[in-house]
N, C-alpha and C positions, 0 to 999 in steps of 0.2 A: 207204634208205627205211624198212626195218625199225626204225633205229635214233632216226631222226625219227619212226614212228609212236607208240614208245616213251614214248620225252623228252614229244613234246606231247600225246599222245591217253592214253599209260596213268599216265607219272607227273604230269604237271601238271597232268591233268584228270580223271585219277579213270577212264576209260573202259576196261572190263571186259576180261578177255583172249579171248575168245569173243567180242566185238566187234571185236578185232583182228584173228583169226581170219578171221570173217566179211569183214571188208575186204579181205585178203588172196583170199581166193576168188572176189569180184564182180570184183575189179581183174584177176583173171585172174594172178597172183603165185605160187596154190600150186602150178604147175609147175616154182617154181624152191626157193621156201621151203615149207616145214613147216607148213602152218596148227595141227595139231592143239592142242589146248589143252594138254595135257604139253608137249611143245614152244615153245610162248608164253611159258608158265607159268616153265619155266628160263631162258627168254633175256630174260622181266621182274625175276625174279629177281635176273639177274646184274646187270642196270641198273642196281636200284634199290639194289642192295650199290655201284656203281662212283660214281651220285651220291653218296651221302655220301660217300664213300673221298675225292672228289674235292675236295669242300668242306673235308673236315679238311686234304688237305695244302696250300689254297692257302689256308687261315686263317693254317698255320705260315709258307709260303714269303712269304708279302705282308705278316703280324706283325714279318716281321722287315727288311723293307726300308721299312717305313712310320715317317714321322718322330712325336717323342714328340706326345701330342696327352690333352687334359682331353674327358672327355668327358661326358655326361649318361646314367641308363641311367633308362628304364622301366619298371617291375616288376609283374606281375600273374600270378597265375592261372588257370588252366581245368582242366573238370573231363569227361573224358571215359569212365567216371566217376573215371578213376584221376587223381590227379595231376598237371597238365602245368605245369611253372613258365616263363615266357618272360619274357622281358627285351630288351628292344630300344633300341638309338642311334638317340635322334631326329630327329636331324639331315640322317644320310643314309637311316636304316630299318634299319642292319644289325642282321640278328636275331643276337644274342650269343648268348643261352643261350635251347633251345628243347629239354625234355627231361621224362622223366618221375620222378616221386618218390614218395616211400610218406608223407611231411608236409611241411606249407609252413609248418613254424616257423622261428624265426631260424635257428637251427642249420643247418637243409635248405640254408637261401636262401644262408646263409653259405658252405657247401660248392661248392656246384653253381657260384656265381656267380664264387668263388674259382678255380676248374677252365676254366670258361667264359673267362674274362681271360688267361688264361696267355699263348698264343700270341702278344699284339697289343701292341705298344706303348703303352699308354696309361693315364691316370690317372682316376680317376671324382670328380668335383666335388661330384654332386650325383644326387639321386634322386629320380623323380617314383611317386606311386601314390598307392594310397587310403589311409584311415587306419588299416588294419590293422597291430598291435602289431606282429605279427611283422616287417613291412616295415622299419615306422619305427626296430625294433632292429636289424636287419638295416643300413642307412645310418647311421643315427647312431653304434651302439655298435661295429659290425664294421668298416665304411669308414670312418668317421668323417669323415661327410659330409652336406651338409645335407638335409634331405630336404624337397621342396617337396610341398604337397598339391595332388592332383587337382581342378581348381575346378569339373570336374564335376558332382562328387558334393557340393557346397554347393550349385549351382543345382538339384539333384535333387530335395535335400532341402526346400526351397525351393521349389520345382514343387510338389512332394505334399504341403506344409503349407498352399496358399492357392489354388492351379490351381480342384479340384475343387470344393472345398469354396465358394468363390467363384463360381464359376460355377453350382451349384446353388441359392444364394441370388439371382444374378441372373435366374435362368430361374422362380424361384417367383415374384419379384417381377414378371417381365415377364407369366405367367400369370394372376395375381390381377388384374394390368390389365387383363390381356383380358376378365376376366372381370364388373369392375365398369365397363368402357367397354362392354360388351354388354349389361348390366343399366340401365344406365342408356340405352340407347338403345331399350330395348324401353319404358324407363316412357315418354317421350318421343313414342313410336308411341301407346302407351295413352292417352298424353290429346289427340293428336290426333284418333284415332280419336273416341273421347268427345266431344267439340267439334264434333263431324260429325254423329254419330249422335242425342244424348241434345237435347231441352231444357231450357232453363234452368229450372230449380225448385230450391226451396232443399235438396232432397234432393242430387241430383245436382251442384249448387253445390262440397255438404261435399265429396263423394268425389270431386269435379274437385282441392278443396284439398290432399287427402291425398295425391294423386297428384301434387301440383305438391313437398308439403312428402316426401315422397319424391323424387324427380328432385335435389332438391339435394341429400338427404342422398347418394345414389348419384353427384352430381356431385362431393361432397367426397369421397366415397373415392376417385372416380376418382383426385381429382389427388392424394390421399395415396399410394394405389399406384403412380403416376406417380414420386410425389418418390423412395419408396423405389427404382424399378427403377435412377432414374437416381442415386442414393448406392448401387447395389449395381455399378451399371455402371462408375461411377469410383472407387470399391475395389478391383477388377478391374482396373483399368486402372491403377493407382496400383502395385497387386502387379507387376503385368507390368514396367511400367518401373522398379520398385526388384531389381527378379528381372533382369532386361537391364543395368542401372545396375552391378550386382556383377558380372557379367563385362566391361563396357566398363569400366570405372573398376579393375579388377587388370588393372595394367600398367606398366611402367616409365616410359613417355612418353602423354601427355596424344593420346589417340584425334582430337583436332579440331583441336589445333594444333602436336603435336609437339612439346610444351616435356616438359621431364624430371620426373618427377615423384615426388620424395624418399617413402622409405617414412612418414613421421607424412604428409604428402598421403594419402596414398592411404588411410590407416587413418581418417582423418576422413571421407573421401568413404563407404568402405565399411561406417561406424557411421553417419552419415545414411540410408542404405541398411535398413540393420537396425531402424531407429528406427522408420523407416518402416513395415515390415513390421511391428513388434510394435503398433504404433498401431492397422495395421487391425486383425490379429487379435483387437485390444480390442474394437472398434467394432463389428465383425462377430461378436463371442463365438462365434470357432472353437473347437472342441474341444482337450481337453487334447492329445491326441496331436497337430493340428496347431502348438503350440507348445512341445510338446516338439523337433518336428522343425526350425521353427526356429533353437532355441535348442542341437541338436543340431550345425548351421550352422553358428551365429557362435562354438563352441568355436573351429571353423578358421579365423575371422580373425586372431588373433594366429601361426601360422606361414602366411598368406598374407603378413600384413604383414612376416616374418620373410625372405620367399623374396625380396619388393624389394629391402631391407636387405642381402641374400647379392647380388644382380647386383651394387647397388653400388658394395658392400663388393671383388668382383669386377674393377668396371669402373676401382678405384683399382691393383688389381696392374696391370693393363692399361697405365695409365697409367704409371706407374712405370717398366716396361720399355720405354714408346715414347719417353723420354727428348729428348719435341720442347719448345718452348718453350710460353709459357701460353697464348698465341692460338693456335698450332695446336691444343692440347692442348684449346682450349675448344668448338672447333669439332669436331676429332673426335671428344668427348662427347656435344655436344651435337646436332649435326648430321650427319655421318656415320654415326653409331651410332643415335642415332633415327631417321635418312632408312629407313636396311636395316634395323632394326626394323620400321617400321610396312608397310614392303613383303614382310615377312614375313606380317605381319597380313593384311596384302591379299588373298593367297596361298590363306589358309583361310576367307576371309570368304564367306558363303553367297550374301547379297543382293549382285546383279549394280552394283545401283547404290551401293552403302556400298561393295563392292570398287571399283569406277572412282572413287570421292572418294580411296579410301587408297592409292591407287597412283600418284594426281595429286599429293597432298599429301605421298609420299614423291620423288617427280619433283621437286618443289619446294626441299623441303629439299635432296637431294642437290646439286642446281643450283644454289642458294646456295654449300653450302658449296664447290662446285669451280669459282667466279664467279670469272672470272681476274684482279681485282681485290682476293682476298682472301691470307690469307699462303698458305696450303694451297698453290693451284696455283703459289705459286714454288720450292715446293723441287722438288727434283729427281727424275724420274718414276720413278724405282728405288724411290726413299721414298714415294712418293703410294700405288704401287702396292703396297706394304707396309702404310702404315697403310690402305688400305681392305679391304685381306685382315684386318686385326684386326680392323676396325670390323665386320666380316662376322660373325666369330669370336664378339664379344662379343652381340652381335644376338643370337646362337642361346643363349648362356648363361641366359636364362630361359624357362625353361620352368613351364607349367603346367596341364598335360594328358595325360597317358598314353590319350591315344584311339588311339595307333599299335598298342599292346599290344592297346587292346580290340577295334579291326579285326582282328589277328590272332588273337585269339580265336574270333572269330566266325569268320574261317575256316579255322579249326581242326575247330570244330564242325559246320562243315556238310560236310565231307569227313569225318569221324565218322561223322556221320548217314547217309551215304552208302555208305560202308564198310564202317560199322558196328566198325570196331577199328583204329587207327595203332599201328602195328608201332615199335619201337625205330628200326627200319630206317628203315621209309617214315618216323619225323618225321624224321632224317637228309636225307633226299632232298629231302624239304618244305623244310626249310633252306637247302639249297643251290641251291634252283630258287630259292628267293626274294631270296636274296645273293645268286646270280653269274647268274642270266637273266632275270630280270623286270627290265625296263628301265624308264624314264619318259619322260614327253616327249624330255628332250633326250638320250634315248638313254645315257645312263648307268644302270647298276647299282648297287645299295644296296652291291657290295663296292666298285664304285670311287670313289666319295663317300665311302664310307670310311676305305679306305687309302688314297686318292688317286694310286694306281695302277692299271693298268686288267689286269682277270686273265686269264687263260688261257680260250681258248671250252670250254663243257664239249662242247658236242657234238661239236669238231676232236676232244678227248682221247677223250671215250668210244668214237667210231670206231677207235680208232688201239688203245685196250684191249679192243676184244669180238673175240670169234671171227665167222668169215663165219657166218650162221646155219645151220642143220639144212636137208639136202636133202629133199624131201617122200618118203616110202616109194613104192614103186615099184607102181602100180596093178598088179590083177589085172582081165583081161578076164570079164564074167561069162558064163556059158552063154549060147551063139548070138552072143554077139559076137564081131567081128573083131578 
């Protein structure tokens, strides 16, 4: 029980040892254990030393029984305030390297990431992050490997060149209405009122006219501030969907109908995108800095359209080793491999109802392709089963997001903030709660997606390494007690 309040309450969640303590005393416990906080204090200690202890040698023991394997890493940053470099497989989540450093120049990344790999079987293809120098030399010049950019941070930049600034100019325009559709309804009262009150004399005639020749001047601003709200509301709305349009449209296969989609496709689709954007920012005369930011952007469409180019480029080695004929070989490309694509997409899609279209429309294709009238389902289920294990394999080769990294950054930081200092130790332990016991739906671990072996329980082992704990000191009765 000590050893479970440990593992969930002190390392996984942060909760104090003097809370552990306390628990120990309500539950009626510190007649067999030690509550004191000295006591705690060493038997958290020794945990938090046997988690990590634990993670390094089932990083070694499972590196070395796991088959060769390409894989993706994500690279990023945090700053608590020292240093923290992480890197993570986004495939299954295994956090590679999670540690701290004195710089996050290539050099650094090149060490640490170096040292991080050793243990595992495997090859790095590719590398996802932002566009920081150091990164991009780190992959390109050190792995020599392609580096995909975070598309992120082009819809970021992209957000903050037209979001604000657009929206500012629809809310003046919708205010100015309000305010000439209020002026003009007060002149409107005014000369009814006047038509009620006043007789006709040629006095009151003129300033009946003036009031008439007002009402439409106030009529025509109406609807001029009318026309502007609604050219300020479909600029906005134009931004939006050209801002959506560049993350729908980078992709390897066509979002609505699953045809594949060669990287010049996709670099046309994402320069009409861009065309678009620089049009309104004309029409709207945004500020320099929102088309700086922009233009900041579309530097990163030529290695978006680079990262297409690399699946590919990819999806032809694939090819080459599956050594099946051209209609199997067109149908695995084409329909196998975009079916578990786009049901990856599925996967992470926010809106309930665009996820139920993309899991229907990867239902589809799959179903085509294994339609027992096609070559596919004649060969033989050994083979079927093989090439749909690659088609799986290839699915995950593009990547374009490092949002895994920036989830674990953030909870990096809030266990910081709460700490207020992560120990050498404790990010050890962090690592290995989050490799070998944080599980997912279907009850697998990030280390066994992994290595595609399933590891050791930590909690069997760490019972099996801790001592029984400290017996409580031996009360003294106080004066007048029995």
């Amino acid at each position: 029980m000590l050893v479970a309040l440990h593992l969930v309450f002190g390392q996984s969640h942060d909760c104090g040892i003097r809370s552990i303590g306390w628990f120990l005393e309500l539950a009626k416990l510190d007649s067999f254990i030690a509550p004191s906080y000295g006591s705690q204090q060493k038997f958290a200690s020794y945990v938090e030393h046997l988690i990590g202890q634990f993670g390094q040698q089932e990083d070694e023991r499972l590196g070395q029984q796991m088959p060769k394997r390409n894989i993706t890493l994500c690279e990023d940053e945090t700053f608590h305030p020292q240093i923290c470099l992480v890197a993570i497989e986004p495939v299954s989540n295994f956090l590679i390297l999670e540690a701290y450093a004195d710089q996050r120049d290539a050099v650094t990344w090149n060490t640490f990431v170096d040292d991080a790999l050793k243990p595992f079987s495997v090859d790095v293809i590719q590398c996802v992050s932002d566009q920081a120098a150091a990164l991009i030399a780190h992959a390109q010049s050190h792995l020599g490997v392609h580096h995909s950019p975070d598309a992120f941070h082009v819809q970021h930049d992209v957000s903050k060149a037209t979001s604000l600034p657009l929206s500012r100019q629809e809310q003046k325009a919708s205010d100015d209405c309000d305010v000439a559709i209020a002026a003009h309804q007060e002149c409107l009262e005014k000369i009814s009122d006047f038509d009620k009150t006043y007789p006709c004399t040629i006095r009151e005639l003129e300033f009946e006219k003036s009031l008439n020749r007002k009402a439409l001047e106030l009529q025509k601003a109406c609807q001029e501030t009318r026309e502007r709200f609604e050219v300020a509301t479909d600029r906005k709305q134009r931004a939006r969907e050209a801002r959506c349009g560049i993350a729908n449209d980078y992709h390897p296969f066509e979002l609505e109908t699953g045809k594949p989609m060669e990287s010049g496709d996709v670099q046309n689709r994402l320069n009409e995108h861009f065309k678009t954007l620089h049009t309104i920012t004309e029409d709207a005369k945004l500020s320099q800095g929102s088309r700086d930011r922009i233009a900041k952007a579309e530097r990163v469409l030529p290695s978006m359209v680079a990262t297409i180019a690399f699946f590919w480029c990819t999806i032809k080695l694939f090819i080459e080793r599956l050594g099946c004929s051209e209609e199997v070989t067109r149908i695995w490309r084409d329909e196998l491999v975009a079916g578990y694509y786009i049901s990856r997409v599925a996967q992470r899609e926010q809106k309930a109802d665009e996820s139920k279209r993309l899991k229907e429309l990867s239902e589809t294709i799959l179903a085509r392709a294994r339609s027992p009238d096609r070559p596919f389902s004649q060969l033989p289920e050994s083979v079927r089963v093989t090439l749909e294990q690659q088609a799986q394999q290839a699915a995950d080769v593009f990547q374009r997001s490092s949002s895994c990294v920036e989830g674990r950054n953030g909870q990096l930081s809030l266990r910081h903030h709460g700490l207020r200092e992560l120990t050498t130790s404790k990010l050890k332990a962090l690592r290995t709660i989050h490799n070998y016991v944080i599980e997912r739906e279907d009850g697998t671990t990030a280390a066994e997606r992994f290595f595609g072996i399933k590891p050791r329980d930590l909690f069997g082992w760490l019972l099996e390494q801790l001592p029984m704990p400290s017996r409580p000191r031996k009360r003294r009765n106080r004066p007048g007690q029995i």
